[in-house]
PASEBA-1860 file (N, C-alpha, C; in nm, 3 decimals):
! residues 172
1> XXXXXXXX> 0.085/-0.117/0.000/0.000/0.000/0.000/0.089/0.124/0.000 ~ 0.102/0.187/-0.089/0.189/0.328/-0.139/0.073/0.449/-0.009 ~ 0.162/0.549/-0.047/0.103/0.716/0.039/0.145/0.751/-0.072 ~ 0.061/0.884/-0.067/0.104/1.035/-0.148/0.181/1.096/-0.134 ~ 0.328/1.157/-0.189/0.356/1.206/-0.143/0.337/1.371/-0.123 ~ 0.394/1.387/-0.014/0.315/1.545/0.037/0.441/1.629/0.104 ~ 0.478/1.790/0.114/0.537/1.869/0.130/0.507/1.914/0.294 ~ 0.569/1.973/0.342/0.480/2.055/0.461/0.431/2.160/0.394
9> XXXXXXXX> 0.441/2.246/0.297/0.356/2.331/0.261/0.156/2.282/0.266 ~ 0.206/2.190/0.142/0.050/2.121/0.104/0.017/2.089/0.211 ~ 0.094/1.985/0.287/0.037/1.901/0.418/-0.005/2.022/0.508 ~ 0.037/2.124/0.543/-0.034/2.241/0.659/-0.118/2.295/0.582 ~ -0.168/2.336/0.456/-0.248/2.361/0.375/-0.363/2.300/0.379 ~ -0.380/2.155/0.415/-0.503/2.039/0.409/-0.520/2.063/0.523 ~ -0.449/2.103/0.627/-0.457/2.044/0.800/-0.542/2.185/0.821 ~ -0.460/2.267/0.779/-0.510/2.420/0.813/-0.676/2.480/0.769
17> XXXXXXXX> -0.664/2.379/0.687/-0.823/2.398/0.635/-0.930/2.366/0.708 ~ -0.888/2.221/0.827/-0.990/2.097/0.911/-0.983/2.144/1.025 ~ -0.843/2.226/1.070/-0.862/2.320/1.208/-0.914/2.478/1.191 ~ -0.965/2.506/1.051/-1.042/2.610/1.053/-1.217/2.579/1.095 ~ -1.247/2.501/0.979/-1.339/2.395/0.989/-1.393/2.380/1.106 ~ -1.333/2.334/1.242/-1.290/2.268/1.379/-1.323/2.370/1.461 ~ -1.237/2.524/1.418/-1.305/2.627/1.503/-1.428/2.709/1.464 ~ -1.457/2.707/1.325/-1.598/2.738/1.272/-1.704/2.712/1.391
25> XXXXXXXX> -1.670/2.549/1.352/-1.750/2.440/1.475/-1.777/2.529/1.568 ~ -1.683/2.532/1.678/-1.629/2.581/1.783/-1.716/2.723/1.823 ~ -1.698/2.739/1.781/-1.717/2.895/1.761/-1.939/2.921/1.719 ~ -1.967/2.812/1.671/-2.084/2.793/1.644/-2.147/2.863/1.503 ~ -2.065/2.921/1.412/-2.067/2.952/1.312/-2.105/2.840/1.203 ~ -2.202/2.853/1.107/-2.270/2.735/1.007/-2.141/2.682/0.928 ~ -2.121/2.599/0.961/-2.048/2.484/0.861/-2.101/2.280/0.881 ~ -2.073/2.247/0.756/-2.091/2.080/0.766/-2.038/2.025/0.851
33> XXXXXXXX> -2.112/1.939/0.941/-2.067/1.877/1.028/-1.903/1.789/0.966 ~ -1.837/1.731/1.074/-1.759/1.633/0.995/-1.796/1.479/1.001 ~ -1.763/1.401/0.852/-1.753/1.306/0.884/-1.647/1.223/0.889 ~ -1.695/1.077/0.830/-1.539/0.985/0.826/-1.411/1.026/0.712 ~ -1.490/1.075/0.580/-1.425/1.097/0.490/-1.322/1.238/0.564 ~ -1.422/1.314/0.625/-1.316/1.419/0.663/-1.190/1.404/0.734 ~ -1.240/1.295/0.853/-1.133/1.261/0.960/-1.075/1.196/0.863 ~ -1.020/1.053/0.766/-0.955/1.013/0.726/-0.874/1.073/0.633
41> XXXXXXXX> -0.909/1.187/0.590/-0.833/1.288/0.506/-0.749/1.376/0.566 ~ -0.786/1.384/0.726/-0.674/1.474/0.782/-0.553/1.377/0.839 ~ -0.648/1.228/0.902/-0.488/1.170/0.968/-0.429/1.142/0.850 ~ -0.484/1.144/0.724/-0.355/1.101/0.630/-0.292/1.170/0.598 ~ -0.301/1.337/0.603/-0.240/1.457/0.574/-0.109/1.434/0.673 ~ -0.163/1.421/0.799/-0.087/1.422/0.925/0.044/1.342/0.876 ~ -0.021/1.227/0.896/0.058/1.079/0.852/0.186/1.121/0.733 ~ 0.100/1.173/0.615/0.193/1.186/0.488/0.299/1.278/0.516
49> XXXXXXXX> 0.296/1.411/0.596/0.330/1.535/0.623/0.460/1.444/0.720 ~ 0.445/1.379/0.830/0.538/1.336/0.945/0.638/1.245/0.856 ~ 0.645/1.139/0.725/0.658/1.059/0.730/0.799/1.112/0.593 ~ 0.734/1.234/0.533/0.789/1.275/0.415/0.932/1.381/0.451 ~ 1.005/1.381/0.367/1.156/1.407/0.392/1.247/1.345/0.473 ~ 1.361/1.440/0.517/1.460/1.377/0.549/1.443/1.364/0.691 ~ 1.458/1.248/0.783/1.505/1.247/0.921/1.361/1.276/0.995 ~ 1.275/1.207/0.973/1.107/1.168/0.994/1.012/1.302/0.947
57> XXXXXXXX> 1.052/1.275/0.835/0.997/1.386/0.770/0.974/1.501/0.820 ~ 0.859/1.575/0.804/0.829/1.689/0.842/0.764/1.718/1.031 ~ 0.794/1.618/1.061/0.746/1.603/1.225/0.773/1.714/1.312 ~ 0.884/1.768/1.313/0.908/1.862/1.361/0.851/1.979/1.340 ~ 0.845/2.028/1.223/0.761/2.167/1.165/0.659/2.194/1.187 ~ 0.564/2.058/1.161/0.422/1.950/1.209/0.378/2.010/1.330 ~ 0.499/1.988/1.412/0.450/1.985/1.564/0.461/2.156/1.610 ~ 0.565/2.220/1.563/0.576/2.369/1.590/0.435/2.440/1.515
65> XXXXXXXX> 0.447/2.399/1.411/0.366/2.470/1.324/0.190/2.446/1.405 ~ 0.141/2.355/1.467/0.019/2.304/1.558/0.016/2.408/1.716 ~ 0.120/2.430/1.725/0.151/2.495/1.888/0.134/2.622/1.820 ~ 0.214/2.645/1.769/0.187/2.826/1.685/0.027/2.852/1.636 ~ -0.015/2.757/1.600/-0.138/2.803/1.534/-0.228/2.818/1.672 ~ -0.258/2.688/1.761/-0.324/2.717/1.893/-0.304/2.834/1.963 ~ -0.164/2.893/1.958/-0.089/3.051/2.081/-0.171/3.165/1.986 ~ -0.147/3.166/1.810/-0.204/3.233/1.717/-0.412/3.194/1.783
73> XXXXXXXX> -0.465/3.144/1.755/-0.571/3.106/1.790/-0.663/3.190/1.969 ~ -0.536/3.154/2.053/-0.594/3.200/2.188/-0.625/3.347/2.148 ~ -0.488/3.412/2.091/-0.470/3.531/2.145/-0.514/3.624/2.017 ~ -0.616/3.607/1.903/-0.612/3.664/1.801/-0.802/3.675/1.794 ~ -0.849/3.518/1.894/-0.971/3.535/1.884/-1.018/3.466/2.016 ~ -1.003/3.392/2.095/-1.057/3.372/2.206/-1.046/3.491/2.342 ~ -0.891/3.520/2.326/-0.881/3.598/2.444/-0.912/3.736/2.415 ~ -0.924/3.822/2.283/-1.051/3.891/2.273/-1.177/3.898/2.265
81> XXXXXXXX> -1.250/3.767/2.230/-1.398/3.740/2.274/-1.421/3.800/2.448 ~ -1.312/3.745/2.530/-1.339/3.714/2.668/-1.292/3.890/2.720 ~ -1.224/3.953/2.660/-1.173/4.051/2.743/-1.272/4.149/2.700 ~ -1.381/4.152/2.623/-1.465/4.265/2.604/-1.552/4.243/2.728 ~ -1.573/4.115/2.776/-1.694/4.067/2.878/-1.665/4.143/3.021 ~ -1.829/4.159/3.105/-1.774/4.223/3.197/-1.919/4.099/3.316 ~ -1.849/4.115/3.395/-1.961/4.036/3.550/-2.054/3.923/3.510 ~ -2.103/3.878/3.508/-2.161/3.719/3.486/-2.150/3.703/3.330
89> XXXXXXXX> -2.158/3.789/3.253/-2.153/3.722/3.109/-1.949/3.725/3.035 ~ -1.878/3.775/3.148/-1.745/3.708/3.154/-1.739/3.555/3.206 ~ -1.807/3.512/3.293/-1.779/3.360/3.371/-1.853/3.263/3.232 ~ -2.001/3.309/3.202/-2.027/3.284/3.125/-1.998/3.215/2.949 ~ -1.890/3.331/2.961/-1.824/3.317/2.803/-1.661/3.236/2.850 ~ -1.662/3.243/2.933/-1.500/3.185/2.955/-1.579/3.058/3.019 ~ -1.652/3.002/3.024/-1.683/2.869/3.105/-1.717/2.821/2.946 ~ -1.846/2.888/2.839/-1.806/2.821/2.738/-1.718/2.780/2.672
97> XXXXXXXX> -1.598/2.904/2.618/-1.519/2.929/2.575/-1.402/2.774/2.585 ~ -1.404/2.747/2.729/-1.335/2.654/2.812/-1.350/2.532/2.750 ~ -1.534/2.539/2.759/-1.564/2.378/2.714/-1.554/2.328/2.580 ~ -1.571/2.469/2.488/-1.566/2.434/2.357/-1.361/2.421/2.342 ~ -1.269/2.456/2.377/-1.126/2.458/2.369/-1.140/2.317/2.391 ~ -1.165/2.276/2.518/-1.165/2.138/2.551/-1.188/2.067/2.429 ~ -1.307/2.049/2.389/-1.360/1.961/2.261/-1.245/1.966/2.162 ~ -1.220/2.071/2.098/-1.123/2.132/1.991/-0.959/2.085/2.006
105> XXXXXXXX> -0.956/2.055/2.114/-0.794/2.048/2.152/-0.809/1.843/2.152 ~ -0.935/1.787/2.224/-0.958/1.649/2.201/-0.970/1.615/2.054 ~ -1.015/1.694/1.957/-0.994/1.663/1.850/-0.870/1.682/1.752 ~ -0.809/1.778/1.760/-0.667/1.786/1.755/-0.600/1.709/1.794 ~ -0.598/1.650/1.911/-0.513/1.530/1.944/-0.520/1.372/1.849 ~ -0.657/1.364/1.887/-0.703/1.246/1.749/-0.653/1.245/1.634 ~ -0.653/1.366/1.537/-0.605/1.380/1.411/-0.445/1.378/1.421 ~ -0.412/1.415/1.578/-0.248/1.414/1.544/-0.200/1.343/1.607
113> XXXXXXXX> -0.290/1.185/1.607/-0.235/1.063/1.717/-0.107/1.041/1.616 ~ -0.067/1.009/1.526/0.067/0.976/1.409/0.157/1.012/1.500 ~ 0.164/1.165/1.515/0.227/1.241/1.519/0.310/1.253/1.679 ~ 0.212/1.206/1.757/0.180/1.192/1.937/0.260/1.074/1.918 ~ 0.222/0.973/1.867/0.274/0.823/1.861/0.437/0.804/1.817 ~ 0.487/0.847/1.722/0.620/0.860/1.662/0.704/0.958/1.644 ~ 0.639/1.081/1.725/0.726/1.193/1.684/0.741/1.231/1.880 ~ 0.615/1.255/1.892/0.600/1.366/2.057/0.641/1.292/2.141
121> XXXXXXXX> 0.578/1.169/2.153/0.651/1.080/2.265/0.762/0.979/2.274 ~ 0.845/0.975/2.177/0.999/0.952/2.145/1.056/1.022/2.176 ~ 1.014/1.191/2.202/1.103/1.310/2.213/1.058/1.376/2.413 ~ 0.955/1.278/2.464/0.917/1.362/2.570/0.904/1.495/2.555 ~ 0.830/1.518/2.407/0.775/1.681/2.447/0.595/1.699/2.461 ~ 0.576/1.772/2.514/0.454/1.776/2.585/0.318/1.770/2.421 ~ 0.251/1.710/2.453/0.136/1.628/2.343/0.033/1.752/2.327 ~ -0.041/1.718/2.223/-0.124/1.812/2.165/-0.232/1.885/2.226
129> XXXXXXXX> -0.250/1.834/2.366/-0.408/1.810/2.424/-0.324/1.910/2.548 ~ -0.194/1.910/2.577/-0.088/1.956/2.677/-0.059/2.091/2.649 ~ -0.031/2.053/2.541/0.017/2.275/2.435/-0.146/2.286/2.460 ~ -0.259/2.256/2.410/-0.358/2.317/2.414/-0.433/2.375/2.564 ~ -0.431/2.301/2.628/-0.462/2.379/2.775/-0.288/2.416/2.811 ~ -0.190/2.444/2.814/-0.123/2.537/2.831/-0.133/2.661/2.793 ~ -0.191/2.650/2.625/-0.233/2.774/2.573/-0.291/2.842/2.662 ~ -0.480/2.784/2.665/-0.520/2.842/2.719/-0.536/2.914/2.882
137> XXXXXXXX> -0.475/2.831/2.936/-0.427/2.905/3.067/-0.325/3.009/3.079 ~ -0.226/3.000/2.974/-0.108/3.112/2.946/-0.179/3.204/2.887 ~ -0.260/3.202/2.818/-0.240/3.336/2.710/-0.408/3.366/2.701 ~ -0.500/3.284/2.793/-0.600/3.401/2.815/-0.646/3.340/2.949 ~ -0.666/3.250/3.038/-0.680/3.239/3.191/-0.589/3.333/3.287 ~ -0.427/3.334/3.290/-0.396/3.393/3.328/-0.399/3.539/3.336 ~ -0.457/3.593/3.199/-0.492/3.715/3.198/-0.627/3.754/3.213 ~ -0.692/3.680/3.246/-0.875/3.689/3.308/-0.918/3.677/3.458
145> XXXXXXXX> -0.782/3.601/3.497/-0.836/3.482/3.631/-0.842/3.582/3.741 ~ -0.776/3.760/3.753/-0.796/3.832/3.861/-0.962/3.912/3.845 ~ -1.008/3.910/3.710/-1.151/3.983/3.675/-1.228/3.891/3.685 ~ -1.244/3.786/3.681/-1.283/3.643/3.706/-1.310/3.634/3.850 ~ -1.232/3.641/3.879/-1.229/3.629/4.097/-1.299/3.748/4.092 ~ -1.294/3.839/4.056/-1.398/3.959/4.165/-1.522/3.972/4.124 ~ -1.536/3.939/3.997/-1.675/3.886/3.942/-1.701/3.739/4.084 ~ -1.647/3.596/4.073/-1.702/3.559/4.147/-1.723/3.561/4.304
153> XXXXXXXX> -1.626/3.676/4.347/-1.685/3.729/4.469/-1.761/3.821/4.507 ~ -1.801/3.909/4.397/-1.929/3.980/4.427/-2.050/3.886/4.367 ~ -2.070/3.804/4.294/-2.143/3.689/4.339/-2.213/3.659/4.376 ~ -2.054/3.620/4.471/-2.089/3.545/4.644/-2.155/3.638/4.696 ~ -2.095/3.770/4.729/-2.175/3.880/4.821/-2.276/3.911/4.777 ~ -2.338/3.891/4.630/-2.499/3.944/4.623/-2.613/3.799/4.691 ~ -2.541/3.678/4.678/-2.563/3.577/4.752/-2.605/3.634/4.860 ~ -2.488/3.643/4.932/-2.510/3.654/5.071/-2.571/3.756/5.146
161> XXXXXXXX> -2.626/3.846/5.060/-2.711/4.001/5.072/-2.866/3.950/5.025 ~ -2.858/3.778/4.985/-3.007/3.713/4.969/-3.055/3.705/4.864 ~ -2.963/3.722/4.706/-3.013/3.789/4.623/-2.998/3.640/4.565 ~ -3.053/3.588/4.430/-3.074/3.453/4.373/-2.945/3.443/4.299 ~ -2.876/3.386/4.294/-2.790/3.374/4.136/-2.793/3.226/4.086 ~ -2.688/3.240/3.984/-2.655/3.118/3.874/-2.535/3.018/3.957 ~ -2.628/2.939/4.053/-2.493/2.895/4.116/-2.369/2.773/3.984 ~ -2.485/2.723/3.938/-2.412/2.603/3.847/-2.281/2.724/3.736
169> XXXX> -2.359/2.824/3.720/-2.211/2.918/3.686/-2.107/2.973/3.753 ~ -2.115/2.977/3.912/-2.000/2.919/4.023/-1.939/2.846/3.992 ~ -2.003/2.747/3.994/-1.942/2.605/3.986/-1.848/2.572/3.917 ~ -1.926/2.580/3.768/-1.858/2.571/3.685/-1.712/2.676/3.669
END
């Protein structure tokens, strides 16, 4: 059974298209769901991209080029969604924000199991699902988490002044 062969240009070209796709999703903007044909078109991008050139192909570039796009990603459109927000519809948008990264970063990992498998963990460098909540705690939690706290302690104090709130948005 032969592969295609593929460049890192083309190969981040196909990939770059399924993690746009991915945050469309994300983001809740109308696009086609995905299916099998889609997923099998990206791990083979992955696959072809890691496997092609010299000295395990393009794995390395692969893997920089995935971390750059997530740091590009936090800080170009998530962590301005969140910094316009102000008192419950900040906890709000950063608790979604959170859950949808979550999803997005589990799927990223999937498409770049190849890559996790023969490249990331031969090298002990931290895996796809690892850069992705690093991202997001570096480059927009850490810069929310003091407006965040005083949002959820006035809260607490309208709580405790008897007033009703959204506890499951505490919580969360």
């Amino acid at each position: 059974m032969g592969h295609k062969e593929i460049d890192m240009d083309e190969g981040w070209d196909i990939i770059q298209k399924w993690i746009t796709k991915l945050r469309r999703i994300s983001e809740g903007l109308p696009e086609p769901p995905f299916n099998v044909d889609d997923y099998v078109m990206l791990y083979s991008s992955v696959y072809s991209t890691c496997i092609q050139g010299p000295h395990h192909g393009y794995s390395a570039q692969l893997y920089n080029k995935c971390k750059q796009d997530l740091e590009e990603y936090m800080s170009s459109t998530v962590f301005p969604s969140l910094s316009e927000k102000h008192d419950e519809h900040l906890l709000r948008e950063l608790v979604k924000r959170f859950a949808n990264h979550k999803v997005m970063v589990k799927w990223l990992a999937l498409c770049f199991n190849y890559l996790e498998r023969y490249y990331i963990r031969q090298r002990a460098l931290p895996t796809i699902s690892e850069i992705g909540l690093t991202c997001f705690r570096d480059l927009v939690f850490d810069a929310l988490k003091h407006k965040a706290k005083d949002v959820v302690i006035t809260l607490i104090d309208r709580e405790r002044e008897g007033e009703e709130i959204d506890r499951a948005l505490l919580k969360n």
